[in-house]
C-alpha positions as CSV (number, residue, x, y, z in Angstrom):
1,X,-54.7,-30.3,6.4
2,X,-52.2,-28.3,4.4
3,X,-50.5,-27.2,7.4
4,X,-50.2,-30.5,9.0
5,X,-48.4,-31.4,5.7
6,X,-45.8,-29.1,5.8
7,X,-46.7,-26.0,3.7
8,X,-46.1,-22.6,4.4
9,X,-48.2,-20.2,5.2
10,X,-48.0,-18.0,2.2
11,X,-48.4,-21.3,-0.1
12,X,-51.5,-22.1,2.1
13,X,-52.5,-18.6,0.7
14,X,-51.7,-19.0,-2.8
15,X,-53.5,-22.5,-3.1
16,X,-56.7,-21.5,-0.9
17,X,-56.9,-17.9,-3.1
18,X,-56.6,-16.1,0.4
19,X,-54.8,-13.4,1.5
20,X,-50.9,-13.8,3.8
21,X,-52.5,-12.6,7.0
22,X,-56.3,-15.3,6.6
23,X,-54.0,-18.3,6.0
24,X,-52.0,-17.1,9.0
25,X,-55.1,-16.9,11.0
26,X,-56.2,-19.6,9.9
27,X,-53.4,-22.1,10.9
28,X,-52.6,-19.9,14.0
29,X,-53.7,-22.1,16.3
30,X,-52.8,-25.5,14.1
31,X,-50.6,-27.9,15.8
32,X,-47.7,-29.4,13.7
33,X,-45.8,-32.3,14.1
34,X,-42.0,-32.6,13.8
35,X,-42.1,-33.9,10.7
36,X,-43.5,-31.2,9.4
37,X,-41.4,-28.9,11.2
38,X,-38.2,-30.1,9.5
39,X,-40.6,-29.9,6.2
40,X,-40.8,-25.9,6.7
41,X,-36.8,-25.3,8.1
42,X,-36.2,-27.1,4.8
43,X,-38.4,-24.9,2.6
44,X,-37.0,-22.0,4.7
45,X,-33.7,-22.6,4.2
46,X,-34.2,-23.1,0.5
47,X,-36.0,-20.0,0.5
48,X,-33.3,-17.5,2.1
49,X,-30.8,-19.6,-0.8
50,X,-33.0,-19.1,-3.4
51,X,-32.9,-15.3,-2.6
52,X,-29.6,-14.9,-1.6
53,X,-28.7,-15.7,-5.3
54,X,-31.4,-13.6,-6.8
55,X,-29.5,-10.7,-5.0
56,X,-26.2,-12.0,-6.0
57,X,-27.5,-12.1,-9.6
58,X,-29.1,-8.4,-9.5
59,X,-25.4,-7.5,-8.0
60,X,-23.7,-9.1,-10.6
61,X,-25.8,-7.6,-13.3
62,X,-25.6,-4.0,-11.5
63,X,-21.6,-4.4,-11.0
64,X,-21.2,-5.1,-15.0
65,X,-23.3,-2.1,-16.0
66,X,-21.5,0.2,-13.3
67,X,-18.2,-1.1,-14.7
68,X,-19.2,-0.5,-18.3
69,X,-20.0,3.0,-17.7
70,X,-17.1,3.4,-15.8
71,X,-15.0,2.1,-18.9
72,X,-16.9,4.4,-21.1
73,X,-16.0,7.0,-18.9
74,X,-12.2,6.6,-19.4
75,X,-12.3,6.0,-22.8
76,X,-12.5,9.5,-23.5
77,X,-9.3,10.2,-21.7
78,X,-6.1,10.7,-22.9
79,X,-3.6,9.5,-20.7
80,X,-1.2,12.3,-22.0
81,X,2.2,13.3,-19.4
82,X,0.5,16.4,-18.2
83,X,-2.3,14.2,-17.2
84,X,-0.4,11.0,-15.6
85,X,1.5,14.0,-13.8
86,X,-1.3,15.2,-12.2
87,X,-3.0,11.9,-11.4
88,X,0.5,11.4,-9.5
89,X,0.5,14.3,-7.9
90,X,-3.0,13.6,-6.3
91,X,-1.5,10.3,-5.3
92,X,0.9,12.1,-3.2
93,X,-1.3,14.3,-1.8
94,X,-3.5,11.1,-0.3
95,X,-1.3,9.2,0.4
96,X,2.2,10.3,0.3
97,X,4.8,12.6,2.2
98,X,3.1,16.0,2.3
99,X,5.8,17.8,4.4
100,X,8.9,16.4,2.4
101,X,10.3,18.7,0.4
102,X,13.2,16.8,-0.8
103,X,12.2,13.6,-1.8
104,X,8.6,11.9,-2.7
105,X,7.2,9.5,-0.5
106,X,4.8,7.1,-0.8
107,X,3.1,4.7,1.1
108,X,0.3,1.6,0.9
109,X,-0.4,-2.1,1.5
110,X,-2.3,-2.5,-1.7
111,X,0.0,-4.1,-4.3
112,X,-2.2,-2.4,-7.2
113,X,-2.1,1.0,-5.3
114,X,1.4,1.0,-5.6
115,X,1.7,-0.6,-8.7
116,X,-0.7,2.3,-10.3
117,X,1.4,4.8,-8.4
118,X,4.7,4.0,-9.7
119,X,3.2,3.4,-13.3
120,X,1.9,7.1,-13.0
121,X,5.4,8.4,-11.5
122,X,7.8,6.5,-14.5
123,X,5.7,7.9,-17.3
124,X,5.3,11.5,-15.7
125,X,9.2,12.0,-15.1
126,X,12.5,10.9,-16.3
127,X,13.4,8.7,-13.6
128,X,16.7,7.3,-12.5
129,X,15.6,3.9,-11.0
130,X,18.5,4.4,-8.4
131,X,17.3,6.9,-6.4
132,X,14.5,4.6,-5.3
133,X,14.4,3.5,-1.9
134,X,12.1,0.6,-0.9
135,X,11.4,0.0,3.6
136,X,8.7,-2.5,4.2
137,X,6.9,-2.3,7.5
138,X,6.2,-6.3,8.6
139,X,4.9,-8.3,11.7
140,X,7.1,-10.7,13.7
141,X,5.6,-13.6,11.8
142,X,6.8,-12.6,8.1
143,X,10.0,-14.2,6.7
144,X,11.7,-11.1,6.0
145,X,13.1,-12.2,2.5
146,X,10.2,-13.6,1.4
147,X,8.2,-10.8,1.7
148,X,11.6,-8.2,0.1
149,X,11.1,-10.9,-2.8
150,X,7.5,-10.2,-3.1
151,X,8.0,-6.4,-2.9
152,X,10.6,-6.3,-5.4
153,X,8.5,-8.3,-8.2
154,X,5.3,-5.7,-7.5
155,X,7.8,-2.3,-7.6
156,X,10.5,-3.5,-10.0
157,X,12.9,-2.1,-7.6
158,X,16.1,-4.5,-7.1
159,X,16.4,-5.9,-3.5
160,X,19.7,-4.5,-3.3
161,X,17.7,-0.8,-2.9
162,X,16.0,-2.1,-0.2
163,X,16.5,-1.1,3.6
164,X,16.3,-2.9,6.7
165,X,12.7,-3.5,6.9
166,X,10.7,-2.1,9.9
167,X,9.0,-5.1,12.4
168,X,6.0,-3.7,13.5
169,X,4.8,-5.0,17.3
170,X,1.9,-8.0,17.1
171,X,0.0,-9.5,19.8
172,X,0.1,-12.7,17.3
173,X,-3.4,-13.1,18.3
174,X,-4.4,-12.2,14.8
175,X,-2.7,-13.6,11.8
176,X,-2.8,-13.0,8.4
177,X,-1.8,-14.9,6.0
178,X,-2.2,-12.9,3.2
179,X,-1.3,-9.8,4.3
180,X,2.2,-8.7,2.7
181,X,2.9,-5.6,5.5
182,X,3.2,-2.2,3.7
183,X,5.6,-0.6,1.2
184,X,7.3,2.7,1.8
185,X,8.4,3.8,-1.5
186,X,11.3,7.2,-1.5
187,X,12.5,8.7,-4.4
188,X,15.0,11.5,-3.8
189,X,15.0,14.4,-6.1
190,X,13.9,17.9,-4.8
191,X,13.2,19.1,-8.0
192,X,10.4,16.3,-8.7
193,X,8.7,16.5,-4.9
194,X,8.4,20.6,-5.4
195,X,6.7,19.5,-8.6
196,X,4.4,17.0,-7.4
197,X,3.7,19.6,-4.6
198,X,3.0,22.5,-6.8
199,X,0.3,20.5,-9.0
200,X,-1.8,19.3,-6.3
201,X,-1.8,22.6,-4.8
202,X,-2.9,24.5,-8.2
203,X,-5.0,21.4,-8.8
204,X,-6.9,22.7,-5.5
205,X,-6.7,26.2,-5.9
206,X,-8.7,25.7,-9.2
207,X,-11.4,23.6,-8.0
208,X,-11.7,25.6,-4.7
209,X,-10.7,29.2,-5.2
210,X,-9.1,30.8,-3.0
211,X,-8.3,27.8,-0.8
212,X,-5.4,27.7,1.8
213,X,-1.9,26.0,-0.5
214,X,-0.5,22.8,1.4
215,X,3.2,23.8,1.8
């Protein structure tokens, strides 16, 4: 019998012409041997591969289309000052100093998320690279230097503008190994963080009238 040979139920079905639920039926009370057991966890196993990459596949294929529309999308733009500006500003207002008003602050873990920042802030303002100010916020476990090293290559920012770097308390239970800590970038000028401010709250005031300013 079939069964006894290893086959599934559903190719059971498929060679007998029967529905899912006959063949079950059918062998529902067959007994099979061990052999055949390790015949089926095989075919199983194979089975859940075999459809693991025909969703990996659909992903793929459904990740390259998103990504082409979204590369459509900002083809159109213009990546003018007024626009990097703005893009900065919104930066800020996620994830930077909201209640400074003498200096911009920024910080993030993720290397591109400060490497898009700072690309945004250089083209949107006249900047004087030395009133940058750079504090890192590592674990016990990171060499300090290394890690100034590896911060200085992703900002551009010499070591020398760096300050003592903050060690943050770890149980050293969990390690990572690829984690850099976080950046803490400053820039001090007045005159830029009241501008940075004032966009993102104009920026919301025009998408939500009559919305409540941050200052």
């Amino acid at each position: 019998m079939l069964r006894k040979k290893g086959y599934s139920i559903k190719e059971i079905a498929k060679i007998m012409k029967i529905s899912a639920s006959t063949s079950s039926l059918w062998c529902s009370t067959v007994q099979i041997s061990n052999k055949a057991q390790k015949i089926l966890a095989t075919k199983q196993k194979l089975s859940l591969i075999n459809a693991n990459k025909t969703l990996s596949d659909k992903r793929k294929v459904l990740d390259a289309l998103i990504y082409q529309a979204a590369n459509n999308n900002l083809s159109v733009l213009h990546f003018s000052k007024s626009l990097c500006k703005l893009l900065c500003s919104i930066f800020i207002w996620t994830e930077g100093g909201k209640k400074e008003k003498y200096r911009v602050t920024f910080t993030n873990s993720d290397p591109i998320m400060i490497q898009t920042f700072l690309t945004l802030f250089r083209t949107s303002f006249d900047i004087d690279e030395h009133k940058f100010r750079c504090l890192i916020h590592i674990h016990e476990y990171h060499n300090e230097k290394h890690m100034k090293e590896y911060w200085s290559s992703i900002t551009k920012i010499p070591i020398i503008q760096f300050n003592n770097s903050f060690h943050k308390a770890n149980t050293k239970k969990r390690i990572r190994l690829d984690y850099k800590g976080s950046m803490h970038l400053t820039y001090y000028d007045t005159k830029v963080a009241h501008e940075l401010r004032a966009l993102y709250n104009t920026f919301a005031q025009k998408i939500v009238p009559n919305v409540k300013i941050f200052d």
